[in-house]
N, C-alpha and C positions, 0 to 999 in steps of 0.2 A: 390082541390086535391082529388085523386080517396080515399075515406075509405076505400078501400080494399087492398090501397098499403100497402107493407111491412116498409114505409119510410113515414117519420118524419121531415116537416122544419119548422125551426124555425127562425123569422129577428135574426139576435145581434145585442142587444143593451145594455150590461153587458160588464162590463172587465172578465169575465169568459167566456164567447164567444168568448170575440177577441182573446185570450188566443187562446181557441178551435178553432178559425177562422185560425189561424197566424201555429198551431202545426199541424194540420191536414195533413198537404204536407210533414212534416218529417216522418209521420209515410207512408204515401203513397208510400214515394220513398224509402224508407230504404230497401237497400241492393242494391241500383243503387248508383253507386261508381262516374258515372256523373253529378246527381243533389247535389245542394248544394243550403241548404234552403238563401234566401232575407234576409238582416235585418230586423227586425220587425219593426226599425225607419223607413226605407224608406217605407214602406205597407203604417203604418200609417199615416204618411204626407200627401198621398193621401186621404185620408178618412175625413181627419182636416177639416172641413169643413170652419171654420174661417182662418187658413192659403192656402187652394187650393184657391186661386183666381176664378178658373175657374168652381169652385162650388156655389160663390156669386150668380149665377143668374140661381143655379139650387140644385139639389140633390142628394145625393149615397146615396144607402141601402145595408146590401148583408145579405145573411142568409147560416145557416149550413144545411143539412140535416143528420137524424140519419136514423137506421135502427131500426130493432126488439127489436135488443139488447143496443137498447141506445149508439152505436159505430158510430159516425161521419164516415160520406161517402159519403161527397161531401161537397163544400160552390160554392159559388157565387156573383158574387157585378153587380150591377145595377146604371144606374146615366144617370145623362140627363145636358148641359150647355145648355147655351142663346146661344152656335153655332149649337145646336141641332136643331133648329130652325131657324137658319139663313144661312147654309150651303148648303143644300140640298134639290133636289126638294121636299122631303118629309122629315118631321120633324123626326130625325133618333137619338134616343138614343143611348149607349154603354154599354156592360158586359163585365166582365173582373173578373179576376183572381179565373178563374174557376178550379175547381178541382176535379174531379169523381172516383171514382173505374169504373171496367170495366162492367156496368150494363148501360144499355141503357135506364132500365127505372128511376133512377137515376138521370141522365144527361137529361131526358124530364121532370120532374117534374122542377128541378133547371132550366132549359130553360124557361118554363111555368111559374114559378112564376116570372124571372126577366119580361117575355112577358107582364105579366097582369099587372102589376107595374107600367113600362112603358107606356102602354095604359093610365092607369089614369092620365096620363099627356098630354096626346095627342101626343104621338109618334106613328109614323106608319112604323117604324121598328127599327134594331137594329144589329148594328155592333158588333164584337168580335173574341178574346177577346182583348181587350181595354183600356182604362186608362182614366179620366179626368184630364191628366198629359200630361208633356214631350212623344212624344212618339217613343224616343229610350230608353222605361223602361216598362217592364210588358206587352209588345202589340205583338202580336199574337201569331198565332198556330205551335208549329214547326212542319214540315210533313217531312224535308228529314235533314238525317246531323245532325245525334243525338252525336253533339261532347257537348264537356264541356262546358255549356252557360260561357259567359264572363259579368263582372258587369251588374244587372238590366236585362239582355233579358231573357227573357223566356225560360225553357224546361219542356217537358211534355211528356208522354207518346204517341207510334204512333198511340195508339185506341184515341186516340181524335179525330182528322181527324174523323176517323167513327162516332164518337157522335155526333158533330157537324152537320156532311151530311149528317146521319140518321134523323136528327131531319127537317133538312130543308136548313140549311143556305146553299149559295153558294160563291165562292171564288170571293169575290171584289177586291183583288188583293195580289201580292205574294211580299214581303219585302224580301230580297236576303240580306245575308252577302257574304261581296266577302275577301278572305286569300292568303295572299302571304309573304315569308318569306322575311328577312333583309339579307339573306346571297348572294344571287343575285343581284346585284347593277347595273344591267347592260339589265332588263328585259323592260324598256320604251318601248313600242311600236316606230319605225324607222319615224312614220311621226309626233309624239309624241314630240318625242326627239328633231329633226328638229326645230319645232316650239318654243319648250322649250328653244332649245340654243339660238335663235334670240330674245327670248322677256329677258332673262337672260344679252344678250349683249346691250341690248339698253338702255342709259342711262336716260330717262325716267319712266323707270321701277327699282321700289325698291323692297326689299324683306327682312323682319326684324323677325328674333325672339321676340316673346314675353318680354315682362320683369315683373318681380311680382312687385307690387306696383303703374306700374304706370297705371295712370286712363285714360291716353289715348286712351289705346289698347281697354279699354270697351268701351268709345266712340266709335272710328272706329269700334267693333265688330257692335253695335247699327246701324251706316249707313250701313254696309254691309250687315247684318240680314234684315232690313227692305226693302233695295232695289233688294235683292237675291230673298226675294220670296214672296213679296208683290202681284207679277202678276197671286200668281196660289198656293201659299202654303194652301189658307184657318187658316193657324195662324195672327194672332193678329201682329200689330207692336211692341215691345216690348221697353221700354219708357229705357231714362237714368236711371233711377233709377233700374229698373229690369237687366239695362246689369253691372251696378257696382255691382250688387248683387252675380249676377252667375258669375261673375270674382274671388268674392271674396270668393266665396263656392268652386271656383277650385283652388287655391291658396295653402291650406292645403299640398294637392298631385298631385300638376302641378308638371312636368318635362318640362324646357321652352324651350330646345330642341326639343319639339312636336309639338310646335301652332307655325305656320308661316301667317304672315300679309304681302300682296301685294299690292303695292301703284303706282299708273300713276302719277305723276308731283306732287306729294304727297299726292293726295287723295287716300284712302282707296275706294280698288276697291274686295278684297278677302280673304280669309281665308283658312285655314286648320287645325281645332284641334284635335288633338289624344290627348290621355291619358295614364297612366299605365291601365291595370286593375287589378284593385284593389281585385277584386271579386276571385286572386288566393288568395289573402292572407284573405278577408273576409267570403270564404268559411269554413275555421275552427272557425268559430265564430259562430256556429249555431244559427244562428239568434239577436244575441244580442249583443249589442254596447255600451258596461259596458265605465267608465274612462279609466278603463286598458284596454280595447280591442281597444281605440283610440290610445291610447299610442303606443301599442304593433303594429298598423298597420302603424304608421311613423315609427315607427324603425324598421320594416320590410321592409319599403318599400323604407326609404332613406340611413340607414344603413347597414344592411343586403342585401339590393337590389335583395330581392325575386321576385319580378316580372322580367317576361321576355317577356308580351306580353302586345301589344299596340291597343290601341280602337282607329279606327276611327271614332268623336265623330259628327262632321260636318264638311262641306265640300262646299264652296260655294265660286261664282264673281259671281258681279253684270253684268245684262244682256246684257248692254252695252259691256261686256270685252267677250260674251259668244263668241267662238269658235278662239280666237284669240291667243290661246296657254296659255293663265295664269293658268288655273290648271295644265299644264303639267311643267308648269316657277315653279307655287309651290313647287312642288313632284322633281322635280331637284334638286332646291334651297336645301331641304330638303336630297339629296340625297350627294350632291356634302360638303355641310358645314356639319353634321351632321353623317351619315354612314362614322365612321371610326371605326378600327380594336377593338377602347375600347365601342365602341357603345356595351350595355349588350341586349338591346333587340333582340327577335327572328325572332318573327312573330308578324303581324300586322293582323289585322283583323277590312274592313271596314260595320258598319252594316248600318241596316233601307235603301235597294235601293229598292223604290219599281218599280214594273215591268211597272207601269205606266211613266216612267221615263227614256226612252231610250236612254238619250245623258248621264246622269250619268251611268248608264250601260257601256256604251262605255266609258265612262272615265275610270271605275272601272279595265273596262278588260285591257286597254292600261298602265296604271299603273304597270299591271303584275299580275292583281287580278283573280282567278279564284272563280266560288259559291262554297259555303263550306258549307252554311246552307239555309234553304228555312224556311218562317215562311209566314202564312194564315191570312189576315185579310177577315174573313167573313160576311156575309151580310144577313139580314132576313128580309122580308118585310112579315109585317102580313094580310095584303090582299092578299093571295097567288095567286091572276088573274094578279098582275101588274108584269108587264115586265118585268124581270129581265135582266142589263146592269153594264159589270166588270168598273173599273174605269176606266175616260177616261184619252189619254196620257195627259201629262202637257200641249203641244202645244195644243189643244184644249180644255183645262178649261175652264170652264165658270166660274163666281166670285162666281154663288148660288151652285158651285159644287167645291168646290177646296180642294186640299190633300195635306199634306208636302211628 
């Protein structure tokens, strides 16, 4: 670090840091009537180093920095997994959940030190910002469509963008939410639709709402996750045990009207899960997930029925079924049982399409989706001679290069 800066970092490794880590972003945004701080539970799950799975075969750091005056003005996290090194032609760490005032020299110090970190691991570059998580949670930069994030996505100020591209990274690829209201029921795109009604009529094809409790549906999620995007996602298969788990963690605040399972001659061939989001009603919980703010969010959200807008959370048929109309069968199925007059939700909003991903795109718009937000996963390679190359589309994945 330069001695002559006016600024000060420090790792956390204190609960009075994580404290400082976790508060930093309420005091940044206060008076932005659109951000609404994370739970502090969900930050630090990620961090857990014994519960993230995806940390066993690696690391996260992250630090604050102060100023003159000992006033927090910026953090940072840094982390590297075993797909850091298995992924990519070059061994390529991640930063994430980055947060600056509007000083450029700030945002290169905090760049600089996740940089150097990372090196000592042997990374030779470094996406962000990031997550060694799930990643429709905490991952990338928003640049356009500074509306109300919804559960878990990110928002940030528009001078990031500049901090970022001032310092060096460039745009590996753009993650697109697409928004279309519930009061429309009739926007299917015309060859869409076509499609939709013939795989809807043939009796080969089934189409079944969820049900809580049974353990089936995690099955079938597990063959369909695995064979969706085995050929090109770069995620991991994800074992029976992990898909009863995340069944059982959506269960709490499933609405089962949301997740529809499509089946050919009864095997599970796709999905479609939406959610509430939750994050209207989590938003007044500034950060913290007391017994009563559990309480108080089921009865908000099944009593009360204060949400009115819906996450689409993933979206997937296995490749075999690809262009054959079953997502369009989905979103029918969905449209025809489902959209009636006592339906409470408004709008739907589908996130994480990255732009590497052009048949989803084109699902998204056919559906009736237009872009509503833009968010940046950027790319920093610290040899700055080597070539820089945006993601390529999914049809041309290679296995040592794959993206969900």
């Amino acid at each position: 670090m330069n001695p002559s800066s006016k600024y000060r970092i420090t790792e956390v490794v204190n609960s009075l840091q994580i404290r400082e880590f976790n508060e930093f972003s309420a005091k940044l945004y206060e008076g932005d009537k659109k951000w609404f701080r994370p739970l502090d539970t969900s930050v630090e799950e990620i961090f857990d180093k014994k519960a993230n799975k995806n940390l066993h075969k690696g690391d996260i750091v992250r630090w604050i920095i102060r100023d003159e005056s000992e006033r927090c003005a910026g953090r940072i996290a840094a982390f590297y997994t075993e797909d850091s090194f298995r992924l990519y032609d070059k061994p390529t760490g991640g930063i994430g959940f980055f947060e600056s005032v509007n000083d450029p020299e700030a945002a290169l110090l905090l760049f600089d030190q996740a940089r150097e970190w990372l090196l000592s691991f042997g990374m030779e570059a470094m996406d962000g910002p990031t997550n060694p998580g799930m990643r429709d949670a905490f991952w990338g930069c928003l640049v356009d469509g500074f509306h109300e994030p919804v559960f878990h996505m990110p928002y940030n100020f528009p001078y990031y963008k500049d901090l970022f591209e001032s310092y060096g990274f460039r745009n590996y690829f753009n993650q697109y939410t697409y928004r279309r209201t519930f009061e429309d029921t009739t926007d299917l795109h015309p060859a869409l639709l076509r499609t939709a009604n013939r795989i809807l009529s043939n009796p080969d094809y089934e189409f079944k709402l969820i049900e809580k409790g049974n353990k089936q549906f995690a099955y079938d999620f597990q063959v369909i996750y695995n064979k969706a995007w085995s050929t090109f996602s770069g995620t991991k298969d994800i074992t029976e045990e992990e898909a009863l788990s995340l069944l059982k963690s959506m269960e709490p605040i499933m609405d089962e009207r949301l997740i529809i399972f499509g089946y050919y001659r009864g095997e599970p061939i796709g999905f479609f899960i939406m959610m509430p989001d939750i994050g209207q009603i989590t938003k007044n919980f500034k950060g913290k997930f007391s017994w009563f703010n559990k309480l108080l969010l089921i009865f908000e959200l099944k009593v009360l029925h204060r949400v009115d807008r819906v996450i689409g959370r993933i979206f997937g048929v296995i490749p075999e079924f690809h262009n054959k109309g079953v997502e369009g069968a989905l979103v029918l199925f969905f449209q025809k049982q489902i959209l009636k007059p006592s339906f409470r939700y408004k709008t739907f909003e589908l996130n994480w399409i990255g732009d590497f991903n052009p048949v989803m795109m084109k699902i998204a718009e056919f559906i009736g989706g237009s872009i509503y937000k833009t968010h940046v996963t950027y790319r920093y390679f610290f040899d700055r001679n080597i070539e820089f190359k945006r993601a390529p589309l999914v049809n041309t994945i290679e296995k040592k290069d794959q993206i969900s």
